[in-house]
C-alpha positions as CSV (number, residue, x, y, z in Angstrom):
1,X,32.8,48.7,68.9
2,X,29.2,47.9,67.6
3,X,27.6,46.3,70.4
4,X,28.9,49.6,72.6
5,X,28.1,52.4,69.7
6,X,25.7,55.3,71.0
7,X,23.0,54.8,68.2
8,X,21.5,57.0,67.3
9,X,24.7,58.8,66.5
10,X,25.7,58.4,62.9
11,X,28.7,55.9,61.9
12,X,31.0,57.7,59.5
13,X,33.6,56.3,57.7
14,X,35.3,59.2,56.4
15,X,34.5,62.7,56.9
16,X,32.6,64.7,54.5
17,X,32.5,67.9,53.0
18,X,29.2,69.6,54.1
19,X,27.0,71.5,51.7
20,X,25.2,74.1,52.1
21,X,21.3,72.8,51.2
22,X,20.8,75.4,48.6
23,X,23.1,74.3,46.7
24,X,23.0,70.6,46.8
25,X,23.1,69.0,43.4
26,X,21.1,65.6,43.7
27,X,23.4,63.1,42.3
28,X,21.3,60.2,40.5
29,X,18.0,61.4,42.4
30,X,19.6,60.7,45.5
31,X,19.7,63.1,48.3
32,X,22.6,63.4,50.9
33,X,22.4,62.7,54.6
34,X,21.7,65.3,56.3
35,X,19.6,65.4,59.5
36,X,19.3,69.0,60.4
37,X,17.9,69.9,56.6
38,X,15.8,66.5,56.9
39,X,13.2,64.8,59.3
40,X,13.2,61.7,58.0
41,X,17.2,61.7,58.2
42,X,16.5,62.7,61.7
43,X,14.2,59.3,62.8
44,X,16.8,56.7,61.2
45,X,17.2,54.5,64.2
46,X,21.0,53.0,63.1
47,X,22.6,55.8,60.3
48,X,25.6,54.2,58.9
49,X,26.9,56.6,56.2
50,X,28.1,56.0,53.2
51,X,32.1,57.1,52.3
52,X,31.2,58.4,48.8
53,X,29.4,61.3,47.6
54,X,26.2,61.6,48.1
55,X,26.5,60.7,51.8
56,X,23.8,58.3,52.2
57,X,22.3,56.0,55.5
58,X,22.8,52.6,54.5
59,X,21.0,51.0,57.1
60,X,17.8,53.8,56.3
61,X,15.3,51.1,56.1
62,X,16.3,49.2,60.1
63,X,13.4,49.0,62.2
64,X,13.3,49.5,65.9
65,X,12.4,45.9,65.9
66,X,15.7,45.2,63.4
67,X,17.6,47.5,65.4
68,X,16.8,45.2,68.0
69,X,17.6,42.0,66.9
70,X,21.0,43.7,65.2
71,X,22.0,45.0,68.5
72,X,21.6,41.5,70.1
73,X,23.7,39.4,67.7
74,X,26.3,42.4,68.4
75,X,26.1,41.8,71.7
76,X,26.4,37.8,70.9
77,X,29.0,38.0,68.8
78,X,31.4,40.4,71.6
79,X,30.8,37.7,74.3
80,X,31.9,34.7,72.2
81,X,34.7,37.0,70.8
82,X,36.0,37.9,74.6
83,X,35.4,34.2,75.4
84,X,37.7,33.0,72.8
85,X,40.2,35.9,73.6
86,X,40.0,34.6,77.3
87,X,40.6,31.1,76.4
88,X,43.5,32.0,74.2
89,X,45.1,34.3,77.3
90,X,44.3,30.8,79.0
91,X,46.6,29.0,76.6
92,X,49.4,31.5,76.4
93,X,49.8,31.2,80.3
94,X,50.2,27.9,80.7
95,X,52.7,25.9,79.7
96,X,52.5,23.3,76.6
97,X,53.4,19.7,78.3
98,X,55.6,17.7,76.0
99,X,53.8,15.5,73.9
100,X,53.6,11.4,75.2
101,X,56.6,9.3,74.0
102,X,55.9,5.9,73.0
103,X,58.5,3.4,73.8
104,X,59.3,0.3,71.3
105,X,60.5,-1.8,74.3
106,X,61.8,-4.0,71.3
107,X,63.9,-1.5,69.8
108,X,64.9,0.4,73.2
109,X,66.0,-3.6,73.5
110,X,68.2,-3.6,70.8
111,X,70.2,-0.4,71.3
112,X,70.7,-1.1,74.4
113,X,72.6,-4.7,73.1
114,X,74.1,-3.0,70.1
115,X,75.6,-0.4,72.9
116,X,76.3,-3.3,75.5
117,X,78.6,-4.6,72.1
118,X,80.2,-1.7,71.5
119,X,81.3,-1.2,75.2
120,X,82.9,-5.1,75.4
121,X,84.3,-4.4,71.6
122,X,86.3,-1.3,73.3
123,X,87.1,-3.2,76.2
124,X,88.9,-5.9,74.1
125,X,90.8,-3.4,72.0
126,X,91.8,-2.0,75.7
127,X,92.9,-5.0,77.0
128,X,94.6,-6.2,74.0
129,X,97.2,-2.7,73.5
């Protein structure tokens, strides 16, 4: 969703009550997000907005140059990711081969005798009724 998001445009989480700017109370110093009150909210290259209140950018201090590099590895990252959900398509259309069975020709041997037995036993119980 990253690697495809129209930045500038602001990543909320969860929506959030907007307040008028007269009567913002600055919670812990801190002012909230807004970009129409505020021209440096404007110029934030990737804003990522906090859920809580005050609504603030948490990615205020990305660079173009960060931006960047950040939209790169996003763009890394979904190209390994669709590679591996290729390959895994790959896998769920073909058909697992059963795994190799190695023969003990010795024991194969043996209950082939021990069945051979069996058969001649039966036939002398037959034969003697």
């Amino acid at each position: 969703v990253f690697a495809s998001w129209n930045w500038p445009s602001p990543v909320l989480i969860s929506q959030h009550n907007t307040i008028p700017p007269s009567s913002i109370i600055h919670a812990g110093g801190f002012r909230p997000w807004n970009p129409v009150v505020s021209v440096q909210d404007r110029k934030h290259v990737m804003p990522i907005i906090t859920p809580a209140y005050p609504a603030l950018n948490s990615a205020y201090n990305v660079s173009r140059t960060t931006f960047r590099i950040i939209c790169d590895e996003l763009l890394r990252a979904c190209a390994a990711f669709d590679s591996l959900r290729l390959r895994a398509q790959l896998l769920e259309a073909v058909p697992p081969t059963p795994p190799i069975q190695l023969i003990d020709n010795n024991n194969q041997r043996q209950r082939q005798r021990q069945q051979q037995q069996q058969e001649e036993e039966e036939h002398e119980l037959k034969m003697r009724s």
